[in-house]
N, C-alpha and C positions, 0 to 999 in steps of 0.2 A: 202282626198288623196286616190288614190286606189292603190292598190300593185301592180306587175309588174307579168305579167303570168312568164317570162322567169327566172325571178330573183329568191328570194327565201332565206330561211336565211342563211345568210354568218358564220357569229357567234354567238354562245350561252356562256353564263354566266357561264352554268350548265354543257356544252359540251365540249367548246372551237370552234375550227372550225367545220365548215361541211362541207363535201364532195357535191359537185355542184349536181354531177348525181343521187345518191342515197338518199341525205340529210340525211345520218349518220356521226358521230364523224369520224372525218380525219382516229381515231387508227381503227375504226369497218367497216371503206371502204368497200363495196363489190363488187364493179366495178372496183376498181384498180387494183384487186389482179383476175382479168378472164383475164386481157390482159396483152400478150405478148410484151417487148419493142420495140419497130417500128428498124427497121436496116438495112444493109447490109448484114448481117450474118455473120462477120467479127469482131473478138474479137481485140481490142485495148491495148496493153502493151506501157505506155508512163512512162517518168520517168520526173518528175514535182518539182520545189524549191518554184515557185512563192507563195509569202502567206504564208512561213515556217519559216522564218528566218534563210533559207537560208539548212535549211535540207532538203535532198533526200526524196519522195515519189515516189513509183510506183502507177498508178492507170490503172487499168483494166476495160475499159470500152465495151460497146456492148455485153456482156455475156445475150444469148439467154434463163435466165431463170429468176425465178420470186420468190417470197417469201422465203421459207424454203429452197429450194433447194439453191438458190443462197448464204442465209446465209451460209449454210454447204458447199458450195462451198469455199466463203470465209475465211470459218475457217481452212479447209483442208488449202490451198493456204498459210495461216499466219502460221500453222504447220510447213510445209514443209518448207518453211524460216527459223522457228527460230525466228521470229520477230511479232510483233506487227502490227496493223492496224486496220480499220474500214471500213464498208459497211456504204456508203450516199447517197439515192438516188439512187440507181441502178449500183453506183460505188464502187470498191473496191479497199482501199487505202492499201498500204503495205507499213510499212518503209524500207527505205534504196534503193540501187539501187539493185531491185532484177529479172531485165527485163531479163537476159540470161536464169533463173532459171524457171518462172515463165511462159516463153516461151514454155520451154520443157515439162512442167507437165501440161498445158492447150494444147498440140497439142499430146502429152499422151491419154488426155483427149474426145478426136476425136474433138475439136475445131478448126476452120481455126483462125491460127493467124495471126496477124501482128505487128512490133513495129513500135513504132508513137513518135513524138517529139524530143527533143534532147540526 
């Protein structure tokens, strides 16, 4: 059997996953963390139940930044609420409906906002 030039290893034992481009550990990435997320440039404030059981989430999508900044973005943002939340993937969830709020301190912020959803 001969190995595949394109392919390469998916997962280790030792590692867990590997990252495609660099073939390091998904957490030691170093290709994910140079690029910028693809967009409109247009920050996303929707306010989301599907999946909660029936609680409020806000989630703030399209935010034009990446690693450290964006976490300290996020943690500002859950300050400033009073409430709780998490960063997943490039998203940041805030509980409650906190879209009017969260509006004004991202266009504060010199961000183009928009609200999205119901």
């Amino acid at each position: 059997m001969s190995k595949k030039s394109s392919g390469g290893l998916v997962y280790s034992t030792e590692f867990g996953r590997t990252c495609p481009g660099c073939q390091q550990p998904v957490d030691d990435c170093n290709c994910k963390d140079e690029q910028l997320p693809e967009g409109d440039g247009v920050v996303r404030v929707a306010r989301e139940t599907k999946g909660r059981g029936g609680k409020v989430m806000t989630l703030i999508t399209g935010v034009p930044l990446i690693g450290a900044e964006l976490k300290t973005l996020a943690k500002d943002l859950k300050k400033k609420c009073g409430v709780g939340g998490a960063l997943k993937d490039g998203v940041i969830e805030i509980q409650g409906d906190q879209r009017d709020l969260l509006v004004g301190e991202l266009t504060k912020r010199g961000f183009t906002v928009k609200k999205s959803g119901g």
